[in-house]
N, C-alpha and C positions, 0 to 999 in steps of 0.2 A: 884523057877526056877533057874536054873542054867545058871549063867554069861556067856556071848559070851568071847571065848578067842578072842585076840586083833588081832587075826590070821585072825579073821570070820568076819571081818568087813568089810563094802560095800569097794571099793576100791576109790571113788569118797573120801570119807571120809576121808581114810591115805592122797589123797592128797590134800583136802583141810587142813587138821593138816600141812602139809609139809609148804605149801605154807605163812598159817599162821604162822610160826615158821619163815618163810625168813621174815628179819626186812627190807632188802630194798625195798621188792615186798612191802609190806603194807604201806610203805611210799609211794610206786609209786600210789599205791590205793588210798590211801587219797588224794595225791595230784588231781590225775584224780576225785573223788568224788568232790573234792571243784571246779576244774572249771567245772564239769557237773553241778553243782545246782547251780553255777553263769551265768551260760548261760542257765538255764532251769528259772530262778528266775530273769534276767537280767532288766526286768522292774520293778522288786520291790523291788532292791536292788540298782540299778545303779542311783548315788547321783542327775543328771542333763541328760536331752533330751543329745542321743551322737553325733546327728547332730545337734544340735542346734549352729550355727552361734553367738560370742558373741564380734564384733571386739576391746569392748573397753577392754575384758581383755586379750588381746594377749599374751602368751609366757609369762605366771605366772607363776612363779619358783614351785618345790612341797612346802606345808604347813611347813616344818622342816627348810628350806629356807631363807636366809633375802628377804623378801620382799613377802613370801609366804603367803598364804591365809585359813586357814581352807574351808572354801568353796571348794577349789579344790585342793583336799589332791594331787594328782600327778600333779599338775600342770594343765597348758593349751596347745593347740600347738597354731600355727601361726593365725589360725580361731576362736582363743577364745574356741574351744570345749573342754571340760573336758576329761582329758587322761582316769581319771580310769571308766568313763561310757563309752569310747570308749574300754577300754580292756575289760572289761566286759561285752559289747555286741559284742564283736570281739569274746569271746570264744564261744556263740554261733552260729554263723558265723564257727570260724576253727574246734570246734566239728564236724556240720551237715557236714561240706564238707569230712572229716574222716570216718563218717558213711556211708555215700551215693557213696560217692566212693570205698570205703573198699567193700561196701557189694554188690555193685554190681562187682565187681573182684572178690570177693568170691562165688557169685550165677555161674556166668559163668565159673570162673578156676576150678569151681568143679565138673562142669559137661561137661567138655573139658578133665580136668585130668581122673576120671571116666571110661567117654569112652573109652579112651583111654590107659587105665592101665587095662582095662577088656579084649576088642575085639583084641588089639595088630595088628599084620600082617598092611599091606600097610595104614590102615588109621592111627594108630599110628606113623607111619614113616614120613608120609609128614604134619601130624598137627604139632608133636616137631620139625621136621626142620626150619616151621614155626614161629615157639616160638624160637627156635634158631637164629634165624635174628632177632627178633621185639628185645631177649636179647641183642644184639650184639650190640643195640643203647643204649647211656646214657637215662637215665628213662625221666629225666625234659629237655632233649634235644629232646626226642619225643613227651614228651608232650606239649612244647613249640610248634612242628610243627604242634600237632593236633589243637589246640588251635589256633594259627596264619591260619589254614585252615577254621574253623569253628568259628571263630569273638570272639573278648577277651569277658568274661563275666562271671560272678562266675559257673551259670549249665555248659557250656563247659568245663572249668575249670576241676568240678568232673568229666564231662564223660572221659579227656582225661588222668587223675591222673588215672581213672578207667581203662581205655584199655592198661596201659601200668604197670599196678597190677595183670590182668588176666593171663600171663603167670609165675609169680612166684607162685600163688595158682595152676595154672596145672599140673606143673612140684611135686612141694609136692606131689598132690592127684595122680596123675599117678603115681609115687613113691610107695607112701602108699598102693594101688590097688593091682597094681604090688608082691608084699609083701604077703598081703593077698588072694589073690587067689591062693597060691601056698599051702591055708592052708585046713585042714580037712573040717570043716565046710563051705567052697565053696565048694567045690567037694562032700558033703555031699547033699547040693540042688541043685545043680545040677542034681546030680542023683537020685533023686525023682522027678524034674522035674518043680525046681519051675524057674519063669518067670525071664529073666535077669536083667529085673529093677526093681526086688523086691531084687535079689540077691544082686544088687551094694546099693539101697540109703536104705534098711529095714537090709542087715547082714554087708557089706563090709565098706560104710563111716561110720556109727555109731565106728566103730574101726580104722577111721583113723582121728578121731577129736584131737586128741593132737595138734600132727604138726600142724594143721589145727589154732585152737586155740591161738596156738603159735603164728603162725605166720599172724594172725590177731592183732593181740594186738601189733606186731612191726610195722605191714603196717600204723596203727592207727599214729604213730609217724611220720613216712615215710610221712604222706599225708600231714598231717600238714605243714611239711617241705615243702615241694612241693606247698603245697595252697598258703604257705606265698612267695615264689621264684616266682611264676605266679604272683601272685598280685603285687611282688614288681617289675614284670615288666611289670606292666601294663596290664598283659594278663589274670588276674583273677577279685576277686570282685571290681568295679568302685565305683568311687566315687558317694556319699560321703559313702558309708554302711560302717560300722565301723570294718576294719579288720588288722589284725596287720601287714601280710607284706606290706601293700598300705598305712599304717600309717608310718613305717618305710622309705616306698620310697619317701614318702612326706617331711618328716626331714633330709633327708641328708644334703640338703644347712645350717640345721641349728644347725648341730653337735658341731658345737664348742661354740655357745653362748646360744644356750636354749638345750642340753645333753640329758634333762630327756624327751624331746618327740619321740626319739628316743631309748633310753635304758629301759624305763619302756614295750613298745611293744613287744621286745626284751627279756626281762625278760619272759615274760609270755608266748613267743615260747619255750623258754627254760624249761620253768617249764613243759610247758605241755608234750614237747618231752619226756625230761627227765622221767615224773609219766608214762609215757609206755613203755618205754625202760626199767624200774624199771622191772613192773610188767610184762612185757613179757617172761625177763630174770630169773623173778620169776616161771612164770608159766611154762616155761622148765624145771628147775631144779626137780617143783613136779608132772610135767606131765611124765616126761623120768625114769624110773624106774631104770636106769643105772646111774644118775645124782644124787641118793636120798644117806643120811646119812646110 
């Protein structure tokens, strides 16, 4: 049998080679892999109950520490509760809320953008004007007022990280529609006569998943940020659920004599931001064909 030249190969493939060849995307992947099976494993791995209440060991320094404890490798906070069972069931805690807000600004921006990069004329006019104001508000300054409308609480939380995510996935997909109907194979069913909503979600989004892609895997980061800003104001998950910006808001009075209940939470926003920010930045470079070596 005669070998495929390297020409003939599925195109999915050149970019996962690409993507695999970026050494920061693959770090950003690990990193997101470790804290996805720490918070998918969070009970079987997390050393101590993460609300357990233990007042006599209060503001235990980490184990490397003078005065620190193996028992509780990062320390304790002010409650006696063990920090690394509190960050490790925090991650799955800032995970779901990523997911569930991501995905629902992705179900609805896609099928808002869609419409509206298909049908064009007056109803694409006054939905983007629309989106054109909701933009024109800072993201966590709106979500802060949906939230303050709809009583602090981790689900409102998502819903309002969600509604104020839907118009950056609309604006993409309208984009991307926009783009591709101007191409042969729209106009090609078209004029045979197939149905509009076979033509947008069965020939038109399947070709505009890159962006799409893309720009999911940075929202992922984005939320995070956001879950933990709501929570450290009180306007996300309550106490005691174990989540990092509400751990962090909890430690400020005690920044300067117990550090680590505060900079370990801290640490693990960062890591996570950063493994998607990684591999987002990755997944551009092997999704965009103009971006490749």
């Amino acid at each position: 049998m005669t070998p495929k030249h390297p020409e003939d190969r599925h195109p999915m493939l050149d970019q996962l080679s690409q993507l695999w060849r970026n050494k920061t995307a693959v770090a950003g992947l690990i990193v997101i892999t470790l804290f996805t099976l720490s918070g998918i494993f969070a009970p079987f791995i997390s050393p101590h109950d993460p609300i357990e209440v233990a007042l006599y060991d209060q503001l235990k320094p980490p184990a490397w520490k003078e005065g620190g404890s193996s028992k509780n490798l990062l320390g304790t906070d002010d409650l006696g509760r063990d920090i690394l069972s509190r960050i490790v069931f925090g991650a799955r805690v800032s995970l779901m809320v990523a997911v569930v807000s991501v995905g629902i600004a992705f179900f609805f921006g896609t099928i808002i953008g869609s419409v509206c990069g298909y049908y064009k004329g007056n109803l694409d006019n006054i939905v983007m004007r629309g989106i054109d104001i909701i933009l024109s508000f800072p993201y966590i300054l709106l979500a802060i007022v949906v939230v303050a409308y709809l009583g602090p609480s981790l689900q409102n939380a998502m819903l309002a990280i969600a509604i104020t995510y839907v118009p950056r996935f609309a604006r993409i997909v309208r984009a991307s529609v926009l783009e591709e109907c101007e191409k042969d194979y729209v106009m090609a069913a078209r004029a045979i006569g197939a149905r509009d909503s076979r033509i947008i979600f069965t020939a038109i989004l399947p070709n505009c998943m890159g962006p799409l892609i893309v720009q999911t895997t940075l929202s992922f980061a984005s939320a995070i940020l956001d879950a933990a800003a709501l929570s450290f104001l009180g306007l996300g998950a309550q106490p005691p659920t174990p989540e990092w910006g509400a751990d962090i808001a909890r430690s400020r009075a005690m920044i300067l004599r117990a550090s680590w209940v505060m900079t370990f939470p801290g640490l693990a926003i960062l890591g996570a931001v950063l493994g998607f920010n990684l591999l987002g930045d990755g997944l551009r470079d092997a999704l965009d064909p103009r971006l490749r070596d």
